[in-house]
N, C-alpha and C positions, 0 to 999 in steps of 0.2 A: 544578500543575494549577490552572486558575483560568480567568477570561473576562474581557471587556469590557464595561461597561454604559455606555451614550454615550460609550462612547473611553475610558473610566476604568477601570481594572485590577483586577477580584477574584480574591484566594485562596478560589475556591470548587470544591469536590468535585463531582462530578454526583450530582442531585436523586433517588435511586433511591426514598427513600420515600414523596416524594407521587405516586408509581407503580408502589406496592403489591411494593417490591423489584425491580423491573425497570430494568434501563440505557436508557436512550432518547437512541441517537447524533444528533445535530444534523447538520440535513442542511446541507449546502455553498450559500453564500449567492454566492460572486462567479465568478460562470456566464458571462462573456464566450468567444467562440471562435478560434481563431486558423484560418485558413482561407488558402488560395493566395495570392488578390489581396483578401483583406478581406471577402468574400462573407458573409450571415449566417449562421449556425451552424445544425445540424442542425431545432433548434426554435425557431428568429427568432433566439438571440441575440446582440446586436451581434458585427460580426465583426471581425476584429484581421486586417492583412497579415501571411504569414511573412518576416521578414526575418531574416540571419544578424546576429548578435549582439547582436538588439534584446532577450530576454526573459531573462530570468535564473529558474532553480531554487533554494527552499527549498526541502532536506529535513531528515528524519532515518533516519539508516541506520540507527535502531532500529524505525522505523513502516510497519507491510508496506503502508498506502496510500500513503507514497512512496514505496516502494519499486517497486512494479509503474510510476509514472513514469520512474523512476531506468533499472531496466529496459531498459523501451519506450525510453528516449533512447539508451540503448545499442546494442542492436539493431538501432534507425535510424541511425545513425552520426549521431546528431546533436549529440556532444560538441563538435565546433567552432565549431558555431552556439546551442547553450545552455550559459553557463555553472553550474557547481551550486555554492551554500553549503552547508555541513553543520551543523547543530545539535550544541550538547551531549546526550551520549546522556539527561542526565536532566532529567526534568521536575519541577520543585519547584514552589515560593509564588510563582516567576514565569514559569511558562511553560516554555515552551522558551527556551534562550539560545544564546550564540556565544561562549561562554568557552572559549579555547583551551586553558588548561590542562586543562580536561576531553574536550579530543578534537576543539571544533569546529574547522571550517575558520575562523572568522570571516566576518565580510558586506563583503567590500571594494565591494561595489555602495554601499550605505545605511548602512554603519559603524555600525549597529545593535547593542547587546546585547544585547536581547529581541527576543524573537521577534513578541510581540503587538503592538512599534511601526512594525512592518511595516504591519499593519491599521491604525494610527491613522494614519503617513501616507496610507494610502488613504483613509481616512474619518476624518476627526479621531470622529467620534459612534458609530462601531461599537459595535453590538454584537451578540457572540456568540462560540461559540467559537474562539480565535486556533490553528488546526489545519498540520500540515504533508500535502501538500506546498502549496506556493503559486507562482504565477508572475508574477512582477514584471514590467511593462512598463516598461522604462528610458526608454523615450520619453515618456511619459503619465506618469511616478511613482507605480506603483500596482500593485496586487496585479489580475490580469484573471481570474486562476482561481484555486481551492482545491478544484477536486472532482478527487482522482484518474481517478475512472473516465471523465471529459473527456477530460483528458491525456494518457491513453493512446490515447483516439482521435484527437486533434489531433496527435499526435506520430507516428500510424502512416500520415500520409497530407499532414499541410500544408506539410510543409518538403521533399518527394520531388522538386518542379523544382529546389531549390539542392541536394539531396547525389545524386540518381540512384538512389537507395535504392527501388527499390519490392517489398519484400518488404511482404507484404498480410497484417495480423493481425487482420481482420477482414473477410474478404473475401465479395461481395453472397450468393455460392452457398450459404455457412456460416450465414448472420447470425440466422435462424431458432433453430438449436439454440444458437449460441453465447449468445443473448439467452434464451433458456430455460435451459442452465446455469446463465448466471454469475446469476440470479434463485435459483436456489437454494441455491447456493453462497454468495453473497451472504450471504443472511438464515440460513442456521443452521450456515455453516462461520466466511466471513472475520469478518461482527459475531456467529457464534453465540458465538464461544470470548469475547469481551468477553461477550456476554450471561448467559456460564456464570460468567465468572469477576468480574464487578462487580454480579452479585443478592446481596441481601441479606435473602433469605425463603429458606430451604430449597427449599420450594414451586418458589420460579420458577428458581431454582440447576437443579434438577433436571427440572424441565421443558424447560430449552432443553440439560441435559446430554445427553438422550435424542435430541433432534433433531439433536442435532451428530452425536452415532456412528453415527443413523440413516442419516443423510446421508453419511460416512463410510465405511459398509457400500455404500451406492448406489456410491460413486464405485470402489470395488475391484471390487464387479461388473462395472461400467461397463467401467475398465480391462485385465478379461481380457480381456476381447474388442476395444477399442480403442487405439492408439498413444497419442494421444491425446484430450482430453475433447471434440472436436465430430468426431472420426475421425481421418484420415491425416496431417492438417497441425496442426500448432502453431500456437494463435491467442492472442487475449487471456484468454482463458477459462484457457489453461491459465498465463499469467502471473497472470494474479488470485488463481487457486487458490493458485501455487507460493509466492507472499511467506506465507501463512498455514501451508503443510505445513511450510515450510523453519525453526519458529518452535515447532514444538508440541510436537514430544522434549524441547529448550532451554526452554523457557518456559511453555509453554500447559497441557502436561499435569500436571507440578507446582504453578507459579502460580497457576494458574487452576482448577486440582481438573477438569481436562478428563485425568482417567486411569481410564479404564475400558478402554482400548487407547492404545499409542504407537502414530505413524505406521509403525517401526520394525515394527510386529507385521504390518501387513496385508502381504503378497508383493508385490501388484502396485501399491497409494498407495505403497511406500517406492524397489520398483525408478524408478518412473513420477518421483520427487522426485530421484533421482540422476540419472537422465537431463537434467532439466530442470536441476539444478544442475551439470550438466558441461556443457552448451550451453553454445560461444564464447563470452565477456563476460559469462556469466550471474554464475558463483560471486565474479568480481570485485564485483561491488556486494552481497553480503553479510560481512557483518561483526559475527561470532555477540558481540564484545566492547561494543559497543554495543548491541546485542538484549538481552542479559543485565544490562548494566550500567542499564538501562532499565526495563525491567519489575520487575526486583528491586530498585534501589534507589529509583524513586520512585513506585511504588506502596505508601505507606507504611500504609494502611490496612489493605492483606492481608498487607502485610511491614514489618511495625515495625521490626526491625532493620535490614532495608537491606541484610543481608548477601544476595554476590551466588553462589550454589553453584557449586562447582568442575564440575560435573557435565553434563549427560553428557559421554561421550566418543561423536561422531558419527565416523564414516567415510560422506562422502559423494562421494568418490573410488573407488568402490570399482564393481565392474560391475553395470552395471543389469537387462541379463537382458530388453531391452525389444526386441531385435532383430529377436524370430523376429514379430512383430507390423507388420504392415501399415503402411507408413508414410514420406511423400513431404517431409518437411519442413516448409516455408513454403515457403505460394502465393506467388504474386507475379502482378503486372498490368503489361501490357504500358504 
């Protein structure tokens, strides 16, 4: 774990205590868009043409914000026009890496071994935090995005003239609720379980423990009565959610002291997680061996030892019980 200071590489922790024990996630700095014909992005920014096999994927199969890109590529058939690198699942004194012996795919794009010189060839002077996922423009030599929640929008809609794909996960009818969800889903589900589990004041531990389960309880009620989280159709909303539920039996709720309930207890969050993990190409891009081997080995501050638990045993093949509920798939646009 560590950053960049003008291009330069620190082993540093995040600053929780001159923020009174609070985690304070760094928001995404390289905000270009990729758009049909290069057009600008939703709010001015420079816009990128889509072309097939101009952009390239950094991930890690252990970080549920590339994972909902990871996802989204899927979904869109967009593996032959984006290719992916994979990271090593652990993060130590340099980052993330591409050491094969530990699992990565390697970067046959930029034959990188860290992860953070990815950013310095974009910006020899970056700085901030070197985060996954990222999108490399092979044309330009450069990193054009690092915000997930971009990605998943540029990906459900810019490359649809070159694959015919128009299945719609965020479609104009939805956009209302679905932007009012994923805002609170957001802040005290996907960064609450970081917020729960990287405080270092009792105090603020237990203050956002309270709004995760709160929120939590929200979403079971939500779910009796809905398929899924903006109604009939599957959108980003309930991709966003799913990389964080698919994570919290395994990781979140021992690691992170997020166990006051497993996902497992609630009926209708745990049916509603099987469902979403047995959708076509879903369960393929999770890989519970790199989730664990991540969280537990290099977060050394909450796990000294590193050791990675055998534990649980999920069944997420199993029937989800989500049928008798109202529910049309993915919209799609003509």
């Amino acid at each position: 774990m560590g950053l960049l200071i003008d291009g330069e590489w620190f082993d540093r922790n995040y600053d929780t205590k001159s923020h009174g024990g609070e985690f304070i996630r760094e928001s995404a700095k390289l905000r270009d868009w990729i758009t049909r014909g290069g057009e600008p992005g939703p709010e001015g920014q420079p816009g990128i043409p889509a072309e097939a096999g101009r952009f390239h994927l950094y991930v890690s199969l252990a970080c549920p914000w590339a994972h909902r890109a990871l996802i989204m590529r899927r979904l869109k058939g967009l593996e032959e026009l984006i290719g992916v690198s994979v990271t090593s699942p652990y993060m130590l004194d340099e980052g993330w890496t591409y050491r094969l012996e530990e699992g990565s795919s390697g970067d046959p794009i930029n034959g990188v071994q860290r992860h953070y010189q990815l950013y310095t060839l974009t910006d020899p002077h970056y700085t901030g935090r070197t985060t996954v996922p990222a999108l490399w423009d092979r044309k330009q030599g450069k990193i054009v995005n690092n915000e997930s929640a971009d990605l998943v929008r540029m990906f459900n809609t810019a490359f649809d003239h070159l694959t015919g794909n128009r299945l719609d996960f965020y479609p104009e009818s939805l956009r209302g609720e679905i932007d009012r969800i994923n805002a609170r889903v957001y802040d005290d589900i996907n960064n609450g379980v970081y917020k729960t589990g990287f405080a270092t004041e009792q105090s603020v531990y237990e203050q956002h423990f309270m709004k995760l389960f709160e929120a939590l309880d929200w979403l079971e009620t939500l779910l009796a009565e809905r398929r899924y989280l903006a109604g009939e159709y599957l959108t980003e909303a309930d991709i966003r959610l799913f990389t964080t539920l698919v994570r919290f039996d395994a990781v979140y709720h021992g690691h992170f002291k997020c166990n006051l309930r497993r996902i497992e207890d609630y009926p209708h969050l745990s049916g509603y997680l099987r469902e979403l993990y047995q959708w076509p190409g879903v369960s393929e891009t999770v890989n519970f061996s790199h989730i664990k081997r991540h969280y537990y080995g290099s977060h050394r501050a909450i796990n000294p030892t590193g050791i990675v638990p055998r534990g649980p045993r999920l069944d997420l093949e199993r029937p989800h019980a989500r049928d008798h509920l109202p529910g049309a798939g993915i919209m799609s646009y003509a």
